[in-house]
Backbone as numpy.savetxt, mean C-alpha at the origin, in Angstrom:
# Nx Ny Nz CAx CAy CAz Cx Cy Cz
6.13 -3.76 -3.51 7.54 -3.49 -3.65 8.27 -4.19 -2.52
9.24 -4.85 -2.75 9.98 -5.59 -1.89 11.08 -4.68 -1.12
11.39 -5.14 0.06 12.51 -4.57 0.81 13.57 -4.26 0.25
14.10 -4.78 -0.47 15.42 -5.08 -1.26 15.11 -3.84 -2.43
14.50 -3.41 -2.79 14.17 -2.58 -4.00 14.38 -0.56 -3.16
14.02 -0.62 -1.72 13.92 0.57 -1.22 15.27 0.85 -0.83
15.25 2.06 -1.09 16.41 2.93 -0.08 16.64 2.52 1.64
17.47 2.84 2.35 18.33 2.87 3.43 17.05 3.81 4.09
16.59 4.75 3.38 15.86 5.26 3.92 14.73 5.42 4.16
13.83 4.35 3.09 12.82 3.99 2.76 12.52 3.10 3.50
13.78 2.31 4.29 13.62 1.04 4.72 13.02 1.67 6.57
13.58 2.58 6.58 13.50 3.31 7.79 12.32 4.11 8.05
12.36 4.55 7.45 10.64 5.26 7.20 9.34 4.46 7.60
10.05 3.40 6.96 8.44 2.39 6.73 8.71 1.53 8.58
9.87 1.37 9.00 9.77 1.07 10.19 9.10 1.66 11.18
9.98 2.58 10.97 9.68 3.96 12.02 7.80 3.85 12.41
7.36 3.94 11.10 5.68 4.25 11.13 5.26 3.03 11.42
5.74 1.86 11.44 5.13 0.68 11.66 5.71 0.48 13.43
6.48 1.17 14.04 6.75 0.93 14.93 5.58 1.82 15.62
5.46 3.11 15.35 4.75 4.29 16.03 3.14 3.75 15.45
2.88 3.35 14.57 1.05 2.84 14.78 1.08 1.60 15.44
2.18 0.64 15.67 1.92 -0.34 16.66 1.64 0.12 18.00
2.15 1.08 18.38 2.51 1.68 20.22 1.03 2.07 19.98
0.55 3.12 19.28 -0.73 3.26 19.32 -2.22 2.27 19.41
-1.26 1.23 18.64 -2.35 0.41 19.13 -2.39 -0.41 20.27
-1.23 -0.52 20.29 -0.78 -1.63 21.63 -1.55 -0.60 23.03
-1.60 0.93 23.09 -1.78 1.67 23.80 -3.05 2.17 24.00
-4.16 1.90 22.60 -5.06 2.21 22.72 -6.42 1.68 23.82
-6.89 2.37 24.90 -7.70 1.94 25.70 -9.07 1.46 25.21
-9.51 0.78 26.12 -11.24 0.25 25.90 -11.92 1.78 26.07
-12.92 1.79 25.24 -14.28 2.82 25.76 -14.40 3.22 26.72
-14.49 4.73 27.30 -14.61 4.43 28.49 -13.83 4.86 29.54
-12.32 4.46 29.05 -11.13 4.54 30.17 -9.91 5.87 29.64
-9.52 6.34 30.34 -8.27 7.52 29.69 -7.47 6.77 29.06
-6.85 7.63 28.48 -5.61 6.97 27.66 -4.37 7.27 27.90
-3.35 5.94 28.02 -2.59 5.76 28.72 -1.16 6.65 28.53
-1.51 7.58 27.61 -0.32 8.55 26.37 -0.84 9.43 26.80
0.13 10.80 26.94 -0.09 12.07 27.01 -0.73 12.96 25.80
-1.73 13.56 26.04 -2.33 14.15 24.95 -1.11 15.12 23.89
0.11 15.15 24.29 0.96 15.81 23.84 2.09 14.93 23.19
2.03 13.46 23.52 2.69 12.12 23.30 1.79 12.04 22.14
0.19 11.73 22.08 -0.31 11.19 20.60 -0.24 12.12 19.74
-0.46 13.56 20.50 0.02 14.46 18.75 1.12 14.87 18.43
2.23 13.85 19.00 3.78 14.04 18.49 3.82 12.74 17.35
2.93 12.22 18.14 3.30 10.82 17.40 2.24 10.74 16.12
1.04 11.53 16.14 0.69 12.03 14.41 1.65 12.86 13.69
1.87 14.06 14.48 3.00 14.71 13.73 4.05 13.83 12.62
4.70 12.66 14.00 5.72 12.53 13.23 5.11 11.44 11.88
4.18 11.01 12.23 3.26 10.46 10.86 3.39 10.98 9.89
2.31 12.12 10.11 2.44 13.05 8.86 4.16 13.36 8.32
5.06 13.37 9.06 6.32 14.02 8.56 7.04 12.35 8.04
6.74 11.56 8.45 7.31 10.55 7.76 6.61 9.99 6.15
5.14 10.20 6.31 4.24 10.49 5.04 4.79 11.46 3.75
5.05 12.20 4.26 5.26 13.13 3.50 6.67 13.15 2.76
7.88 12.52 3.84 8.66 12.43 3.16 9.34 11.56 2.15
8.37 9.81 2.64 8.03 9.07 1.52 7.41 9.13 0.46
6.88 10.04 0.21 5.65 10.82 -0.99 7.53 11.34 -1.68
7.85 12.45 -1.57 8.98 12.38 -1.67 10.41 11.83 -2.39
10.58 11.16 -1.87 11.33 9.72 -1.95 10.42 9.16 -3.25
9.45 8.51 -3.45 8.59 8.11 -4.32 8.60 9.04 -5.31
8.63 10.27 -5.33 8.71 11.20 -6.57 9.81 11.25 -7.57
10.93 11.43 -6.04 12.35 11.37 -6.84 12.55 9.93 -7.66
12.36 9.05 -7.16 12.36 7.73 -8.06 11.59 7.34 -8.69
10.53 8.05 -9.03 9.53 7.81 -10.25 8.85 6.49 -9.59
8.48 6.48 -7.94 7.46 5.17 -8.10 6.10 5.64 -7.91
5.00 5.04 -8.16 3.46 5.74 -7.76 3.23 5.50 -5.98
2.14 6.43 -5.72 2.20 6.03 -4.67 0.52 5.83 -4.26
0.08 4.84 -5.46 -1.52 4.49 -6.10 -1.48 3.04 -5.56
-0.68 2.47 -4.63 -0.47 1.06 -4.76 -1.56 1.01 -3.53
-2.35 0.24 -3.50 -3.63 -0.27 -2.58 -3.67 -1.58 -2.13
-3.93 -2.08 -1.10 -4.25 -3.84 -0.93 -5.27 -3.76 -1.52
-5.63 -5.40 -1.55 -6.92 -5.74 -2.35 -7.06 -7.03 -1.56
-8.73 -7.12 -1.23 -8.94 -8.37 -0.71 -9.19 -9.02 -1.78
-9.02 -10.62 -1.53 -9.48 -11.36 -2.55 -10.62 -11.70 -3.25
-11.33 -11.62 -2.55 -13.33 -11.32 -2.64 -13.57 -9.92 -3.85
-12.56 -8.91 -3.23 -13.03 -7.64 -4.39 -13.19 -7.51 -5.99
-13.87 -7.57 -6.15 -14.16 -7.45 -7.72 -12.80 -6.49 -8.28
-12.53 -7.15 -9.54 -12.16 -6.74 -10.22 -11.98 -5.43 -11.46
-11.91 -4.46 -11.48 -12.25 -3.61 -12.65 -12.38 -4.16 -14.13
-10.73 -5.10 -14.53 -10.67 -5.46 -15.12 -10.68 -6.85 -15.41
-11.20 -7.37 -16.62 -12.22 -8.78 -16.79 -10.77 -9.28 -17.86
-10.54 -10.49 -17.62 -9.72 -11.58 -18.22 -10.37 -12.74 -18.80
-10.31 -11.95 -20.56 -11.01 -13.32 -21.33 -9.87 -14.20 -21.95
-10.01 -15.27 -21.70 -8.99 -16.56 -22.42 -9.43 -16.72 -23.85
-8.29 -16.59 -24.67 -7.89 -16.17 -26.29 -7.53 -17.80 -26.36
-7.99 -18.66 -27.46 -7.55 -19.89 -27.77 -7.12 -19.58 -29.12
-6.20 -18.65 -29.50 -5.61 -18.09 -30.87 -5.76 -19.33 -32.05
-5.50 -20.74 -31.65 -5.61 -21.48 -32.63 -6.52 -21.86 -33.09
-7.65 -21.89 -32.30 -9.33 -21.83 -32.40 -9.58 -20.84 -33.50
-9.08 -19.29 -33.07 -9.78 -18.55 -33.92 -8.51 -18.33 -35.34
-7.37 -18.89 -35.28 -7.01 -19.22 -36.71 -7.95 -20.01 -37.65
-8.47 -21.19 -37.07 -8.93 -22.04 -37.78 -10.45 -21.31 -38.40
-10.76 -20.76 -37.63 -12.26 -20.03 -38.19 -12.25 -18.99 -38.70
-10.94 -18.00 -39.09 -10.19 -17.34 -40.27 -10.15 -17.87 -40.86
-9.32 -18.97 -40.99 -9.42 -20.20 -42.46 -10.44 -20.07 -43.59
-11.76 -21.09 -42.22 -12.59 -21.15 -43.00 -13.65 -20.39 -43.44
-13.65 -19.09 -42.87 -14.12 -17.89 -43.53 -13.53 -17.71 -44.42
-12.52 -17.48 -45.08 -11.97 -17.09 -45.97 -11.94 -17.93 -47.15
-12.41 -19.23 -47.19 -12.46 -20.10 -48.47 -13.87 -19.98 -48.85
């Protein structure tokens, strides 16, 4: 779904959380070493995860979008298999079945 398609608030949401798992990562220490966030700083900052999660679930309800949408690497198999139909091929061998 493109930017242009979300709400004012959708647009915000999705920042917000992309701003707050960047700090986390930007923040996250090597093995080993404390971490540089207050143990009361990272579970504000799941909190507000979960509360921004939740209210895009939400948002997604009221507008009838799914919220089933997944990346896919390119390597991943497929579920579904795409066979190429040469319709005029199999006109012609209707034809000549039929005479």
């Amino acid at each position: 779904m493109s930017e242009a398609e979300l709400t004012k608030e959708e647009r915000i949401l999705r920042m917000m959380k992309r701003v707050l798992t960047d700090v986390a990562k930007d923040t996250a220490p090597h093995p080993g070493l404390r971490h540089p966030l207050s143990a009361n700083t990272v579970q504000g900052i799941r909190e507000c995860l979960a509360l921004i999660s939740a209210r895009e679930q939400e948002l997604a309800r009221e507008h009838g979008r799914s919220m089933n949408a997944r990346p896919r690497f390119i390597d991943e198999p497929r579920a579904e298999t795409v066979v190429p139909l040469d319709v005029n091929s199999m006109k012609r061998g209707l034809k000549k079945g039929d005479e």
